[in-house]
ChimeraX commands (.cxc) that place a marker at each C-alpha (Angstrom):
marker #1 position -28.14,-2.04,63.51 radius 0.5
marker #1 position -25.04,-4.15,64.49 radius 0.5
marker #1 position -22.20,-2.68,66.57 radius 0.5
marker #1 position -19.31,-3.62,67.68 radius 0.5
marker #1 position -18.22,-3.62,71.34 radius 0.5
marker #1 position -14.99,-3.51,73.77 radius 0.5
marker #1 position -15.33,-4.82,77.05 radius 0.5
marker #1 position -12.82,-3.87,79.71 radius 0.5
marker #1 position -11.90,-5.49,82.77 radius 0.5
marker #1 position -11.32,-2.23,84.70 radius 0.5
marker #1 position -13.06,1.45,84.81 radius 0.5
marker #1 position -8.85,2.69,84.43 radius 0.5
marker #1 position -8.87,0.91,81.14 radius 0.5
marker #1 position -12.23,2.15,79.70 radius 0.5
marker #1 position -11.29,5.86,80.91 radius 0.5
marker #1 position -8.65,5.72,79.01 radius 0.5
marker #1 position -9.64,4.51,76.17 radius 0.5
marker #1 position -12.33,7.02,75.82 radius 0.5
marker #1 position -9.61,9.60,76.21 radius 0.5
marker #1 position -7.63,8.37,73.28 radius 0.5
marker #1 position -10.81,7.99,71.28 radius 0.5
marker #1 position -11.52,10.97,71.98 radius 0.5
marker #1 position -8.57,12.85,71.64 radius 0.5
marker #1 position -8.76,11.00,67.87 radius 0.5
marker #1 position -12.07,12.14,66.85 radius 0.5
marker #1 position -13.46,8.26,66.78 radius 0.5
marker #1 position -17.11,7.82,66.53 radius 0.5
marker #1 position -18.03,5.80,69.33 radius 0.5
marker #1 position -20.05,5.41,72.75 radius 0.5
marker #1 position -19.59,4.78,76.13 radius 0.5
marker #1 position -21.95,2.31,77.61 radius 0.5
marker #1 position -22.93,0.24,80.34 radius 0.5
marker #1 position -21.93,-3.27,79.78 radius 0.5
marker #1 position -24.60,-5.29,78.98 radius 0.5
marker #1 position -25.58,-7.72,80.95 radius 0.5
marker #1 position -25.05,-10.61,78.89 radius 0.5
marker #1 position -21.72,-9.37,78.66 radius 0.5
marker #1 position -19.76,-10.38,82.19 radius 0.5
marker #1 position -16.99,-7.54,83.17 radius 0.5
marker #1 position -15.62,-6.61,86.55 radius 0.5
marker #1 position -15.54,-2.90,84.56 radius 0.5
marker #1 position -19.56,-1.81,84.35 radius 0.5
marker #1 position -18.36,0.15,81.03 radius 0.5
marker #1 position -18.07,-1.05,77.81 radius 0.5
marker #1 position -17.05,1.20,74.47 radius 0.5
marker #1 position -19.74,0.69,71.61 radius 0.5
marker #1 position -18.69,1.43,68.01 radius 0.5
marker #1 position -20.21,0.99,64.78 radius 0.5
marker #1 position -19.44,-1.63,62.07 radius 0.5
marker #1 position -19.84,0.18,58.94 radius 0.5
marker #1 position -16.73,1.63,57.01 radius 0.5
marker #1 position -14.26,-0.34,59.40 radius 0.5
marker #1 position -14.93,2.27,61.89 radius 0.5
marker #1 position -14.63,-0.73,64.54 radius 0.5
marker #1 position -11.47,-2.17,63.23 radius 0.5
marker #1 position -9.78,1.13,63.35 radius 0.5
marker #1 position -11.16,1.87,66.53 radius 0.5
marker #1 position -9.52,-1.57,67.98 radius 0.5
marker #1 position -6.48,-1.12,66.03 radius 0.5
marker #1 position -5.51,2.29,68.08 radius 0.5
marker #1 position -6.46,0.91,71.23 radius 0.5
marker #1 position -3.87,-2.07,70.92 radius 0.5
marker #1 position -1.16,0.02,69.76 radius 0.5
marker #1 position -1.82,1.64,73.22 radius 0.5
marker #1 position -1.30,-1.15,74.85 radius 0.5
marker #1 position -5.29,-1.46,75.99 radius 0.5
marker #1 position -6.16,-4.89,77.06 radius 0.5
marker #1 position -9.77,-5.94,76.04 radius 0.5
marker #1 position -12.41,-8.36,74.76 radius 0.5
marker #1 position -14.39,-7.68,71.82 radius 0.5
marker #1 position -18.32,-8.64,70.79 radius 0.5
marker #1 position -20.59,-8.35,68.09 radius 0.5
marker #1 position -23.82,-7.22,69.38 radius 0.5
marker #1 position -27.25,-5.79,67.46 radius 0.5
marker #1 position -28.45,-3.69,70.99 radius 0.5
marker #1 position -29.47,-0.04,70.03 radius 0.5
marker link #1:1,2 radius 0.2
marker link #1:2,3 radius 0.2
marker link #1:3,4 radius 0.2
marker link #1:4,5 radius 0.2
marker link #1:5,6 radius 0.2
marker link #1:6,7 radius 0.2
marker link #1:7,8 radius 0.2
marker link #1:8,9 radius 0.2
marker link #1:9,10 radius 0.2
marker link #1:10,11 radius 0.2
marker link #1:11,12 radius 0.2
marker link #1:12,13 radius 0.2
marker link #1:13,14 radius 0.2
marker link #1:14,15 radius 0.2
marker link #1:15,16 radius 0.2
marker link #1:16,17 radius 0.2
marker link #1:17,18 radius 0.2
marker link #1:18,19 radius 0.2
marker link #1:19,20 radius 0.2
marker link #1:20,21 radius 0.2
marker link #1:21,22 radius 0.2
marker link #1:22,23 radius 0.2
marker link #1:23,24 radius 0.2
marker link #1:24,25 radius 0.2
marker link #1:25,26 radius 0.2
marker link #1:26,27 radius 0.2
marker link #1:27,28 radius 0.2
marker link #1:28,29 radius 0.2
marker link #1:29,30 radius 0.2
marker link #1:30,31 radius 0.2
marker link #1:31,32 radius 0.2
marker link #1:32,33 radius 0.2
marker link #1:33,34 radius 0.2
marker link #1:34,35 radius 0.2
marker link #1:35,36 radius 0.2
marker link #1:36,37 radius 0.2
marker link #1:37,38 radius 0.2
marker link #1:38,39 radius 0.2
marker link #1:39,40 radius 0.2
marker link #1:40,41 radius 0.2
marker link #1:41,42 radius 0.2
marker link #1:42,43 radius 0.2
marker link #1:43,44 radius 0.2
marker link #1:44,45 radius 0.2
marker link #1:45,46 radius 0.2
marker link #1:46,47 radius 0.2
marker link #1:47,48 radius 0.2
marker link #1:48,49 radius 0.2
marker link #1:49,50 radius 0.2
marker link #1:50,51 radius 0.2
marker link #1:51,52 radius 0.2
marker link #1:52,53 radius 0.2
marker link #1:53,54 radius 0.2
marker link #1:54,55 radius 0.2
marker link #1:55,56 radius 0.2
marker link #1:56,57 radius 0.2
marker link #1:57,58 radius 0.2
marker link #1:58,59 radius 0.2
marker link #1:59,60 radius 0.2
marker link #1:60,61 radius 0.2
marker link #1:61,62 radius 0.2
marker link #1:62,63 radius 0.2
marker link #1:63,64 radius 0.2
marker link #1:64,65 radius 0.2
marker link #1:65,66 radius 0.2
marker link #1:66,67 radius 0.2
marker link #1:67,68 radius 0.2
marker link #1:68,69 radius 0.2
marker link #1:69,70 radius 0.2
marker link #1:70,71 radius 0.2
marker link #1:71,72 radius 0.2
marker link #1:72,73 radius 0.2
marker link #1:73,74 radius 0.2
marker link #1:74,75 radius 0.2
marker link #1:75,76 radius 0.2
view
């Protein structure tokens, strides 16, 4: 299965993120970065692809002003 996934450059960022995810009801999961993946942050936010879950999910991050970089990725 594909996903999609947000890489931060600091834990701050990724914390809060997940709290406005959460706070939203998002589908989505906090994992470590993957390796491949360079980040000073060692979490990344992992979201699915299907029904534009992920652009949604990016969408309300940026309109937080959340700074991030995004991959395609098909890891389980």
């Amino acid at each position: 299965m594909q996903y999609h996934l947000l890489i931060f450059e600091s834990s701050h960022q990724v914390m809060r993120a997940d709290h406005i995810l959460m706070q939203q009801g998002m589908k989505f999961d906090l994992i470590p970065t993957p390796k491949q993946f360079s980040s000073d942050c060692g979490l990344s936010i992992r979201c699915g692809l299907e029904k534009g879950e992920a652009e949604a999910i990016v969408q309300l991050l940026l309109s937080h002003g959340l700074k991030f970089r995004e991959a395609d990725s098909d890891m389980p």
